[in-house]
C-alpha positions as a Markdown table, in Angstrom:
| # | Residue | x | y | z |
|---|---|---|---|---|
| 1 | Unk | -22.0 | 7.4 | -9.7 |
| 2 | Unk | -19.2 | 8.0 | -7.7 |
| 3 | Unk | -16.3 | 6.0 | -6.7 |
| 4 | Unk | -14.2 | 6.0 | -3.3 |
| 5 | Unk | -10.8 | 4.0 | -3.4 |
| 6 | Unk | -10.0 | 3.6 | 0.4 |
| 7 | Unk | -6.3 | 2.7 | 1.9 |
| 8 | Unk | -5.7 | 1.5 | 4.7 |
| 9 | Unk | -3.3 | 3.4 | 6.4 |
| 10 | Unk | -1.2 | 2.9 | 9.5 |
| 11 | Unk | -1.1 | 6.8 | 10.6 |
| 12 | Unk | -3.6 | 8.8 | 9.1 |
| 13 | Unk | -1.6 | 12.1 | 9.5 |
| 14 | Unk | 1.6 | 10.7 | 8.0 |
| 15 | Unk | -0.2 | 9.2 | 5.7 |
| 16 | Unk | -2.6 | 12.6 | 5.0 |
| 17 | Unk | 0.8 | 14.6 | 4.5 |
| 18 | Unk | 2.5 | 12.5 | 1.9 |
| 19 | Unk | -0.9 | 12.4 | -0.3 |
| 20 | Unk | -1.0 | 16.1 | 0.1 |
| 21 | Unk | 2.7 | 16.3 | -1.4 |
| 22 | Unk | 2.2 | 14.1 | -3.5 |
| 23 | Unk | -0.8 | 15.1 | -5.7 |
| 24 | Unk | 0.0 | 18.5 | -5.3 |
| 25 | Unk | -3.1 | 19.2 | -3.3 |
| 26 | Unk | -5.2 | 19.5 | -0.1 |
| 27 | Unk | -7.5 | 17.0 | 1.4 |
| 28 | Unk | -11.3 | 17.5 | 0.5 |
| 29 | Unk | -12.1 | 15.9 | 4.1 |
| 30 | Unk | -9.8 | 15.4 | 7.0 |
| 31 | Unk | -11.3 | 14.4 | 10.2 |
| 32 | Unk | -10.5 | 11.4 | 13.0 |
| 33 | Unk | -10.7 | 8.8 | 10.9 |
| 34 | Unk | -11.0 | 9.4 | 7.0 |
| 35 | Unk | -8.8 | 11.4 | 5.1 |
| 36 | Unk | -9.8 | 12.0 | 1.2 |
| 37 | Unk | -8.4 | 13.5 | -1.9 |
| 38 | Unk | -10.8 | 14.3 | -4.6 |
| 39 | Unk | -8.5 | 12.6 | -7.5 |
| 40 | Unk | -11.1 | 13.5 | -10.1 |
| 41 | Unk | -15.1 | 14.5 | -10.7 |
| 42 | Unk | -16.5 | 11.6 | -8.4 |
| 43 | Unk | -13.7 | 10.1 | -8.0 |
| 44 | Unk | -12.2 | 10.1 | -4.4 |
| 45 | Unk | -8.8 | 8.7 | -2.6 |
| 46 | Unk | -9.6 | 7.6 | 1.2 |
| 47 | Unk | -7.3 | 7.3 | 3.8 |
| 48 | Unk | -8.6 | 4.7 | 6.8 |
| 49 | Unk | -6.5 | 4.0 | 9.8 |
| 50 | Unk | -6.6 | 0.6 | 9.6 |
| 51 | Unk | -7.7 | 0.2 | 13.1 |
| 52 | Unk | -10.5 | 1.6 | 11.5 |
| 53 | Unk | -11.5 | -1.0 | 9.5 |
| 54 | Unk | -11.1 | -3.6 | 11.9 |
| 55 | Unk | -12.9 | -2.3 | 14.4 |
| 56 | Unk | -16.0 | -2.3 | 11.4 |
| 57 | Unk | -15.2 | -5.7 | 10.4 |
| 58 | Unk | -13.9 | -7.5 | 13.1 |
| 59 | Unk | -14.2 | -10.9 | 12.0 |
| 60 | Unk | -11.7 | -10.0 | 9.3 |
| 61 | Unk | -7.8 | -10.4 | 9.2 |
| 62 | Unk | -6.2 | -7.4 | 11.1 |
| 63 | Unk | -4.6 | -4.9 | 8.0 |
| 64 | Unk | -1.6 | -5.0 | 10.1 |
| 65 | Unk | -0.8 | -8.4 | 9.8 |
| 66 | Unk | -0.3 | -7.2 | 6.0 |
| 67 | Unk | 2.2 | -4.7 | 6.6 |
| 68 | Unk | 5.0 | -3.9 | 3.7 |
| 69 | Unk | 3.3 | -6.7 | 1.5 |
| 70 | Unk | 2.3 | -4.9 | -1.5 |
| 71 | Unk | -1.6 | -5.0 | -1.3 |
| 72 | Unk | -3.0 | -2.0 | -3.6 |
| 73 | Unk | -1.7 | -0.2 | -6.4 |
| 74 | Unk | -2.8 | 3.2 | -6.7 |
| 75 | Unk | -2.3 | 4.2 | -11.0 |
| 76 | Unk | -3.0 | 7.7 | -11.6 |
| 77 | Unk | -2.7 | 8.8 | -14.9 |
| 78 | Unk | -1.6 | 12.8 | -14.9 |
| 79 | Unk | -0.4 | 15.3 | -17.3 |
| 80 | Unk | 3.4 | 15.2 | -16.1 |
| 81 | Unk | 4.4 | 12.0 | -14.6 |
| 82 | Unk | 7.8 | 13.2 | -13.7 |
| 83 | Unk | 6.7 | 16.2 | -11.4 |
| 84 | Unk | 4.2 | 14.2 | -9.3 |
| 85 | Unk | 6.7 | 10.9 | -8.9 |
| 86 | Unk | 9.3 | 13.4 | -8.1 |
| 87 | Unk | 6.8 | 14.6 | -5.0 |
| 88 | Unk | 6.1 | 11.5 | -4.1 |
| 89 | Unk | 9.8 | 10.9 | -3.1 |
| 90 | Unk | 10.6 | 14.2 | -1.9 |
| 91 | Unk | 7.5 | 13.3 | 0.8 |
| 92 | Unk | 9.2 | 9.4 | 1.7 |
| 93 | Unk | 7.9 | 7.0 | -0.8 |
| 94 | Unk | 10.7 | 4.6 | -2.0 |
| 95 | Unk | 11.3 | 4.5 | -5.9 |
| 96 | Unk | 10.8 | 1.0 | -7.3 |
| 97 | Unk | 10.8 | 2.1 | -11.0 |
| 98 | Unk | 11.7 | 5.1 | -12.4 |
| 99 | Unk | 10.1 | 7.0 | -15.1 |
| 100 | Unk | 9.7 | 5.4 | -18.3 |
| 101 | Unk | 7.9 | 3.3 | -21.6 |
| 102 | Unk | 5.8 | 0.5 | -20.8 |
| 103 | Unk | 4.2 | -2.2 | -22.5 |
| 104 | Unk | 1.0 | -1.2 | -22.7 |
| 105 | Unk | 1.6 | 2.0 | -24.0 |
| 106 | Unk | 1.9 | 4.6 | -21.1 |
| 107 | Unk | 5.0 | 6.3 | -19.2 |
| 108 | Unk | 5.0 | 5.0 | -16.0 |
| 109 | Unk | 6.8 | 5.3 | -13.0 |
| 110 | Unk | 6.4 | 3.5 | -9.5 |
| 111 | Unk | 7.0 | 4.0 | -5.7 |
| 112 | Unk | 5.9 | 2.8 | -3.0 |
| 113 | Unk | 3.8 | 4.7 | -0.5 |
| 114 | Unk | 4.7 | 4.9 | 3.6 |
| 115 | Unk | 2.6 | 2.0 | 3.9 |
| 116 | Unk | 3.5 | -0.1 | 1.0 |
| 117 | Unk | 1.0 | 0.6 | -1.2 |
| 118 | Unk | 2.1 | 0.9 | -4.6 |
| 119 | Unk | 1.9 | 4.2 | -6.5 |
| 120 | Unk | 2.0 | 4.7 | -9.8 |
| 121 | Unk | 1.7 | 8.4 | -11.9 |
| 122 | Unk | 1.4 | 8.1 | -15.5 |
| 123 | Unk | 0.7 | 9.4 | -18.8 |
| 124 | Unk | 0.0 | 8.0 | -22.6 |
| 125 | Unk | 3.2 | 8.0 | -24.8 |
């Protein structure tokens, strides 16, 4: 099996370059219209400009009418936490908590992305 997680993104290149930042790595496939980061064996990030999307599903509500409400979280669990969140605002996302213990036993720290997607890099405690 192998699983695709696709954003919908408002500028594919903006959004291509802060990916790349943050996870440390470049795109497995960047062409007009898809971006995506192989995040694991199988497992694959997309990047869709959202005028993408509607233009396959047009009888759905335009992504854009979405914009900076929270609509995805994005929780990848990595070996250091602290190096990849630190990326992640070096390349524009805006902190909304930093680094630390959660509940559910994980460190955990959170930002959101340039389209308001939240990010989250973590690690067991």
């Amino acid at each position: 099996m192998k699983i695709n997680f696709i954003l919908y993104v408002s500028d594919q290149a903006k959004s291509r370059e802060f990916y790349a930042i943050a996870l440390g790595k470049a795109p497995r496939l960047d062409v007009p219209g898809m971006t995506e980061f192989e995040l694991a064996e199988g497992c694959v990030l997309g990047l869709m400009p959202g005028k993408g999307i509607k233009r396959l599903l047009p009888a759905m509500p335009d992504p854009e009418t979405g914009r900076g409400i929270p609509r995805a979280e994005v929780y990848l669990t990595v070996p250091d936490p602290a190096v990849y969140h630190m990326r992640a605002l070096a390349a524009g996302a805006r902190e909304l908590s930093p680094l630390g213990p959660r509940d559910w036993g994980d460190s955990a720290a959170y930002s959101l992305d340039p389209d308001g997607h939240v990010l989250a890099f973590a690690s067991k405690l």
